[in-house]
N, CA, C and O atoms as a GROMACS GRO file, in nm:
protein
  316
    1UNK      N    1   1.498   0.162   0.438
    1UNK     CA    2   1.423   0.096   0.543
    1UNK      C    3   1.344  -0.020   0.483
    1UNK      O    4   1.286  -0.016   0.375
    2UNK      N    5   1.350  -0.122   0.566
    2UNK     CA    6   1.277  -0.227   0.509
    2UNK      C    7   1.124  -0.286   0.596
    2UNK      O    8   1.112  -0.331   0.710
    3UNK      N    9   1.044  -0.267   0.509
    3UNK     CA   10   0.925  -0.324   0.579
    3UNK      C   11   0.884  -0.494   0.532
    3UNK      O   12   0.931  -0.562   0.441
    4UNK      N   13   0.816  -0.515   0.597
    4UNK     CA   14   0.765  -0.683   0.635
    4UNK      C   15   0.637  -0.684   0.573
    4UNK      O   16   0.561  -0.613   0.639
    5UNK      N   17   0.560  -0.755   0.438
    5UNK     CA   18   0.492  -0.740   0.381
    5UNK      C   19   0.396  -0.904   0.377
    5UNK      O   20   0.423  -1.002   0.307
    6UNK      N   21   0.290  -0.892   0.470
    6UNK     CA   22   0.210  -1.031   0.486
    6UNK      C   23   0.089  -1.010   0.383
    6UNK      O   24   0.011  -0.917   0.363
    7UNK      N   25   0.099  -1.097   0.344
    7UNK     CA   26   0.011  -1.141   0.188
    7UNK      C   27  -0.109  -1.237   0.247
    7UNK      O   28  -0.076  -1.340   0.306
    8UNK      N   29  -0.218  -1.211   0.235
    8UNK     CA   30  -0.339  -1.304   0.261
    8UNK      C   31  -0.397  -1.333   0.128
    8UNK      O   32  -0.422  -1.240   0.053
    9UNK      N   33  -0.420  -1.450   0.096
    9UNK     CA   34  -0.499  -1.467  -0.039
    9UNK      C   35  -0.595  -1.587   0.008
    9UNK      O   36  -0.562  -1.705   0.024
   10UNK      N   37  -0.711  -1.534   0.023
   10UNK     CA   38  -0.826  -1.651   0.071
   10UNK      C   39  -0.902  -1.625  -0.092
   10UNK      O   40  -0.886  -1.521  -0.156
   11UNK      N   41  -0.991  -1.748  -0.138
   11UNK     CA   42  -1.044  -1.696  -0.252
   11UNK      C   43  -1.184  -1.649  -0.201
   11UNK      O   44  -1.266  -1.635  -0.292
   12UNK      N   45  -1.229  -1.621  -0.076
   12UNK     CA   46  -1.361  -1.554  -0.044
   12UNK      C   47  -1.362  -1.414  -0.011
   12UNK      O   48  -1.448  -1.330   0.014
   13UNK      N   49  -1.168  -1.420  -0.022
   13UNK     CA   50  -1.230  -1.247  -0.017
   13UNK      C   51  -1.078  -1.226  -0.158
   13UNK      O   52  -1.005  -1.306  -0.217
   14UNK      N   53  -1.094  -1.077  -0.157
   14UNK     CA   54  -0.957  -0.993  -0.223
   14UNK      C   55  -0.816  -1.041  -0.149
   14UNK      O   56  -0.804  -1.037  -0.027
   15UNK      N   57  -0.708  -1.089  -0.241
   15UNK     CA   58  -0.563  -1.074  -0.160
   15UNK      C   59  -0.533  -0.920  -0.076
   15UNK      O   60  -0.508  -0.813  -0.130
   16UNK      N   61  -0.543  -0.942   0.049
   16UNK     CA   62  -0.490  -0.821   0.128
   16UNK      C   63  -0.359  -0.822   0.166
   16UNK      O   64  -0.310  -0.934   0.184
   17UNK      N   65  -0.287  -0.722   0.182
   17UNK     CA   66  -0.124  -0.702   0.221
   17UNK      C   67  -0.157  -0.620   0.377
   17UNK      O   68  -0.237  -0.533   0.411
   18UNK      N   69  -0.043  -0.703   0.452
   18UNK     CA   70  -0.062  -0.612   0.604
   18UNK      C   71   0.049  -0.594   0.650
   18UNK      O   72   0.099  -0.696   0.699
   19UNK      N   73   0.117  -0.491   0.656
   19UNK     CA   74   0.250  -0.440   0.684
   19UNK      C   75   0.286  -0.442   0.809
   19UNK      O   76   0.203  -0.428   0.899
   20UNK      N   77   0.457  -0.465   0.839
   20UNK     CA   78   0.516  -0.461   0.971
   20UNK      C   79   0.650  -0.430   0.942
   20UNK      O   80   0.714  -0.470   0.845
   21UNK      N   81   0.698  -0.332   1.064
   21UNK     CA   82   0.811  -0.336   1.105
   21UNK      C   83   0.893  -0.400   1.122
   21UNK      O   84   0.999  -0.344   1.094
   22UNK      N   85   0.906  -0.526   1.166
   22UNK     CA   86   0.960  -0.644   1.223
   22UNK      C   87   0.945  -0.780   1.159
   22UNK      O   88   0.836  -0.835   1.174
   23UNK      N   89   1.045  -0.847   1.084
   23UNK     CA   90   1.001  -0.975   1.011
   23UNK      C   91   0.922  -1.115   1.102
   23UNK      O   92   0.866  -1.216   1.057
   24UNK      N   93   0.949  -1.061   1.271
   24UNK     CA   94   0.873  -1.121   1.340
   24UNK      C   95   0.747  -1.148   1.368
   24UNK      O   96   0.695  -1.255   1.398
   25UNK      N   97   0.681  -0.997   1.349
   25UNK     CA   98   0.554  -0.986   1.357
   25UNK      C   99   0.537  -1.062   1.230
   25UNK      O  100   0.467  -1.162   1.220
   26UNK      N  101   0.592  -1.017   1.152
   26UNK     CA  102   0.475  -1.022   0.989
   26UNK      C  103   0.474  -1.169   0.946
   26UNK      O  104   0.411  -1.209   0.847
   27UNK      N  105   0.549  -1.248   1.029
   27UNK     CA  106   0.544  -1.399   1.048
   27UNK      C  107   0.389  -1.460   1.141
   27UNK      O  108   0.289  -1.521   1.102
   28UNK      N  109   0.437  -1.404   1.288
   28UNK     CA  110   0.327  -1.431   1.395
   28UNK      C  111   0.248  -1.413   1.297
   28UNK      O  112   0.206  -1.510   1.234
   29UNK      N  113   0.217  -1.310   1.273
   29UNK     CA  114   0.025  -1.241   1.193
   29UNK      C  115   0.015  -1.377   1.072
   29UNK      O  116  -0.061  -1.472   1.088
   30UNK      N  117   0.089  -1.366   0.975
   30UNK     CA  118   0.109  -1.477   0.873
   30UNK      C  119   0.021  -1.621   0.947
   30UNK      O  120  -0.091  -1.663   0.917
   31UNK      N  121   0.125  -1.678   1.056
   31UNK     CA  122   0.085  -1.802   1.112
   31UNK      C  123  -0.037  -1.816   1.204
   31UNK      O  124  -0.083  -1.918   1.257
   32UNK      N  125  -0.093  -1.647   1.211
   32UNK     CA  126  -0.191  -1.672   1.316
   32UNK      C  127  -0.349  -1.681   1.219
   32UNK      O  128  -0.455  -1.723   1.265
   33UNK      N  129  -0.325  -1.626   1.065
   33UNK     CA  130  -0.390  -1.604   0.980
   33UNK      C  131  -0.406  -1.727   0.918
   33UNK      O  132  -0.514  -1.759   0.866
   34UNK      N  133  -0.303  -1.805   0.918
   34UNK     CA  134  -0.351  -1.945   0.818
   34UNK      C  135  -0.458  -2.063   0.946
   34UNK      O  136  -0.565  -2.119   0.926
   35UNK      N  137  -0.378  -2.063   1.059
   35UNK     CA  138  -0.451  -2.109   1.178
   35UNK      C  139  -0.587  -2.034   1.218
   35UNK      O  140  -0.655  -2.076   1.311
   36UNK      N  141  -0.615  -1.946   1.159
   36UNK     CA  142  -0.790  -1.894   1.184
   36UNK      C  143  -0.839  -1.889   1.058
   36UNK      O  144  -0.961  -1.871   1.057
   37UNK      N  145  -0.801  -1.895   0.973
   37UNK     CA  146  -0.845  -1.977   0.834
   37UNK      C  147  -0.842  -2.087   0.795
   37UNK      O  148  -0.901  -2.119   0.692
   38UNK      N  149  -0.773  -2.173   0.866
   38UNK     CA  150  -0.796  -2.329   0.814
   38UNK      C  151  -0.910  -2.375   0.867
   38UNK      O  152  -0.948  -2.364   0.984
   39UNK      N  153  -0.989  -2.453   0.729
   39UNK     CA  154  -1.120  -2.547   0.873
   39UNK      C  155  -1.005  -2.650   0.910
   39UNK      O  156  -1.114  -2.704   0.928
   40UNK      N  157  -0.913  -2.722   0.936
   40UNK     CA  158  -0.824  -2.821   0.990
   40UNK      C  159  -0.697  -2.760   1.023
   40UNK      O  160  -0.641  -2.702   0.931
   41UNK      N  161  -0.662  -2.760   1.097
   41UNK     CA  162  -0.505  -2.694   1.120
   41UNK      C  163  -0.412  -2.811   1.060
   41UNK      O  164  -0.290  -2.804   1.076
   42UNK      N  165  -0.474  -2.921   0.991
   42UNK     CA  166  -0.427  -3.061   0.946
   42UNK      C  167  -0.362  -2.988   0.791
   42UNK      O  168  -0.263  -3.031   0.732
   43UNK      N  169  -0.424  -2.898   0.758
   43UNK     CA  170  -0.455  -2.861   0.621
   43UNK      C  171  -0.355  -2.748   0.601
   43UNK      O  172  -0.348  -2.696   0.489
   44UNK      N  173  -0.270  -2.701   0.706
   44UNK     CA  174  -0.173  -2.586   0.680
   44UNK      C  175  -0.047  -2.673   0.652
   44UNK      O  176  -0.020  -2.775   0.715
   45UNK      N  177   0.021  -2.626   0.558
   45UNK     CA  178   0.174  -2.671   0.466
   45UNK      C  179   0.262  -2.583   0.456
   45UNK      O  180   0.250  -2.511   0.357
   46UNK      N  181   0.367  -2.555   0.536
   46UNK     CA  182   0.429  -2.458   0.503
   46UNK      C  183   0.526  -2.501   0.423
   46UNK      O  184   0.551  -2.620   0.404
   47UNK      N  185   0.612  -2.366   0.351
   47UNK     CA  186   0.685  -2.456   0.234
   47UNK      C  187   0.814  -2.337   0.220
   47UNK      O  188   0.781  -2.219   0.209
   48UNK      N  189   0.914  -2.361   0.219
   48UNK     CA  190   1.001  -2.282   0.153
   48UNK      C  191   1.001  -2.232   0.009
   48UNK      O  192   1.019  -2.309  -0.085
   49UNK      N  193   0.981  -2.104  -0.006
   49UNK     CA  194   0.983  -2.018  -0.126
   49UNK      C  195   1.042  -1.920  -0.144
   49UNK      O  196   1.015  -1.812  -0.092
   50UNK      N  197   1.177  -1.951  -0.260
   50UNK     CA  198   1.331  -1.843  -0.256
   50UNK      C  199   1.271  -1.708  -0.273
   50UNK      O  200   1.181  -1.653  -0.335
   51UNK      N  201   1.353  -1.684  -0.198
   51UNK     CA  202   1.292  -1.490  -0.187
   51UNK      C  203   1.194  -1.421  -0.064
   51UNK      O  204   1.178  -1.307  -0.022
   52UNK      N  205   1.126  -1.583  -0.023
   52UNK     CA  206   0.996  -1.498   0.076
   52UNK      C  207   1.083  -1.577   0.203
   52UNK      O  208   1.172  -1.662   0.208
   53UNK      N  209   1.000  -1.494   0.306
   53UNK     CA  210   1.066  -1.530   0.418
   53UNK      C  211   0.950  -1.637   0.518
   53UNK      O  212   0.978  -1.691   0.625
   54UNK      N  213   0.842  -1.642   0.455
   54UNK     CA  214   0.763  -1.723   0.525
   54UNK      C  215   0.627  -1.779   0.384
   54UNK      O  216   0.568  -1.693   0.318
   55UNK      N  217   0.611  -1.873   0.371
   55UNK     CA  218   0.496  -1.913   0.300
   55UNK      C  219   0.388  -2.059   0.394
   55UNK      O  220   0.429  -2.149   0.467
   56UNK      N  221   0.287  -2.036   0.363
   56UNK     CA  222   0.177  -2.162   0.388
   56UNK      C  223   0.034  -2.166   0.340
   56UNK      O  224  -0.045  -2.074   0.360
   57UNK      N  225   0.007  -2.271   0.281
   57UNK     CA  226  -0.122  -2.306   0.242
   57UNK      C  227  -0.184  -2.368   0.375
   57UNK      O  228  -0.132  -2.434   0.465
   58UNK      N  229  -0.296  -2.330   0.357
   58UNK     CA  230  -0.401  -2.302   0.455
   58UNK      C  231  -0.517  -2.403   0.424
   58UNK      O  232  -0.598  -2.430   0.514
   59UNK      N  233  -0.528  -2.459   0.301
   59UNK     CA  234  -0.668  -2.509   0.261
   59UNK      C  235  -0.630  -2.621   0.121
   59UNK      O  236  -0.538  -2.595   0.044
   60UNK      N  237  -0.699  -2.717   0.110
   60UNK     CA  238  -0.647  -2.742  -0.038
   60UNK      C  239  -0.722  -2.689  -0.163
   60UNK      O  240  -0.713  -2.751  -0.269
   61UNK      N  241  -0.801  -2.570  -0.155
   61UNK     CA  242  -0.805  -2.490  -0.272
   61UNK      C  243  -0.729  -2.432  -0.291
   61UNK      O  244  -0.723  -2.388  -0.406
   62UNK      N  245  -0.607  -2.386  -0.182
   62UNK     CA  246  -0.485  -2.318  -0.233
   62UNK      C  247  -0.481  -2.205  -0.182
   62UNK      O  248  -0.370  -2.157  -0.203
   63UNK      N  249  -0.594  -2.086  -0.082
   63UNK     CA  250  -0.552  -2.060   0.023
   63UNK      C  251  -0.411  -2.059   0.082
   63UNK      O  252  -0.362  -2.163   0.126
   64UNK      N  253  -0.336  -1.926   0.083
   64UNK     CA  254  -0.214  -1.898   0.140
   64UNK      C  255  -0.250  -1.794   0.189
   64UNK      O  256  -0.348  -1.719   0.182
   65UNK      N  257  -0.117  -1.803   0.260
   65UNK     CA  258  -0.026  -1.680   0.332
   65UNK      C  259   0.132  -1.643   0.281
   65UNK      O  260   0.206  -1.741   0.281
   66UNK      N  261   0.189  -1.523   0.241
   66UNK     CA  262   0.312  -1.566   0.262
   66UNK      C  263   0.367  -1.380   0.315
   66UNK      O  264   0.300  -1.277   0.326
   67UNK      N  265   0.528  -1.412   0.338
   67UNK     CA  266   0.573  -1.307   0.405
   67UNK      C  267   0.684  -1.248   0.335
   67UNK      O  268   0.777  -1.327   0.317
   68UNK      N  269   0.698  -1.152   0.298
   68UNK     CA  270   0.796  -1.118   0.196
   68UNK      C  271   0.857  -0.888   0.262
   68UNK      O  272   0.802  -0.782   0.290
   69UNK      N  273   1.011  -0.953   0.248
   69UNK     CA  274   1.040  -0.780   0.279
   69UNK      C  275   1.070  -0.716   0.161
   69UNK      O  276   1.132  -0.759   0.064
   70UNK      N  277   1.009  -0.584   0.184
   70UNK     CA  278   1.037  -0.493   0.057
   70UNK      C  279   1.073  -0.378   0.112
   70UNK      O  280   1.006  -0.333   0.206
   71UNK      N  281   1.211  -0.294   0.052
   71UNK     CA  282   1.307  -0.204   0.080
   71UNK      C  283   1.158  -0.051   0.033
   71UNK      O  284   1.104  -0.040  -0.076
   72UNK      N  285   1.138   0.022   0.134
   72UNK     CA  286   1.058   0.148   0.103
   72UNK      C  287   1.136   0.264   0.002
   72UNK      O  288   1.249   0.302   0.032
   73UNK      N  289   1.082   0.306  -0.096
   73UNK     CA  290   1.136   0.401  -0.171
   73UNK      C  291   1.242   0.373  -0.246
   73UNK      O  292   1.284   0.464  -0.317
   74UNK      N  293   1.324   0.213  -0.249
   74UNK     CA  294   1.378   0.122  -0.361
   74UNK      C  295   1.350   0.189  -0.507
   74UNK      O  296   1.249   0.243  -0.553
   75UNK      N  297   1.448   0.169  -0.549
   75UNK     CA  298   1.430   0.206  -0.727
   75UNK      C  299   1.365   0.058  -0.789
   75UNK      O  300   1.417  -0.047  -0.751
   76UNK      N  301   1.268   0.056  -0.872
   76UNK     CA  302   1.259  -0.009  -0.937
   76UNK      C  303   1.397  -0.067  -1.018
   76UNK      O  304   1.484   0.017  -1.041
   77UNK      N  305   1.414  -0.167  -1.051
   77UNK     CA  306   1.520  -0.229  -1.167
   77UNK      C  307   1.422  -0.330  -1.270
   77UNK      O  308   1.335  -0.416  -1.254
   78UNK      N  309   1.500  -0.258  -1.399
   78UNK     CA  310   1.466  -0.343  -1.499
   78UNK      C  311   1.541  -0.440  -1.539
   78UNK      O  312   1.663  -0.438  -1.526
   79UNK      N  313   1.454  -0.572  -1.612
   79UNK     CA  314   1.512  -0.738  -1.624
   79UNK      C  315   1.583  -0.655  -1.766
   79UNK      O  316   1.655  -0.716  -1.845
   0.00000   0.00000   0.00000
């Protein structure tokens, strides 16, 4: 089973992770999070990043969001 893993990294608080079912939601929440964190909605960049399914800076201290799925109970693999 795969869950939808939204990444908040503001530097005023701790990076929080907020989980979803649906790569839809964990987008919406993503885009609704950089838009109530930006002081400018001028200031959000979204960007393609291989592997994630959604990324954006929010601020130019660097302030993101991004959206990434991870398989539950997956084996680790070693490089």
């Amino acid at each position: 089973m795969t869950i939808y893993v939204t990444m908040v990294a503001d530097r005023h608080t701790d990076p929080e992770p907020y989980l979803f079912t649906t790569a839809a939601a964990a987008i919406a929440y993503a885009e609704a999070a950089a838009a109530e964190n930006a002081t400018d909605p001028d200031d959000i960049e979204e960007e393609p990043v291989e592997g994630w399914l959604y990324y954006a800076r929010y601020s130019v201290e660097g302030d993101s969001v991004w959206v990434l799925g991870k398989e539950i109970d997956a084996p680790e693999t070693s490089s």
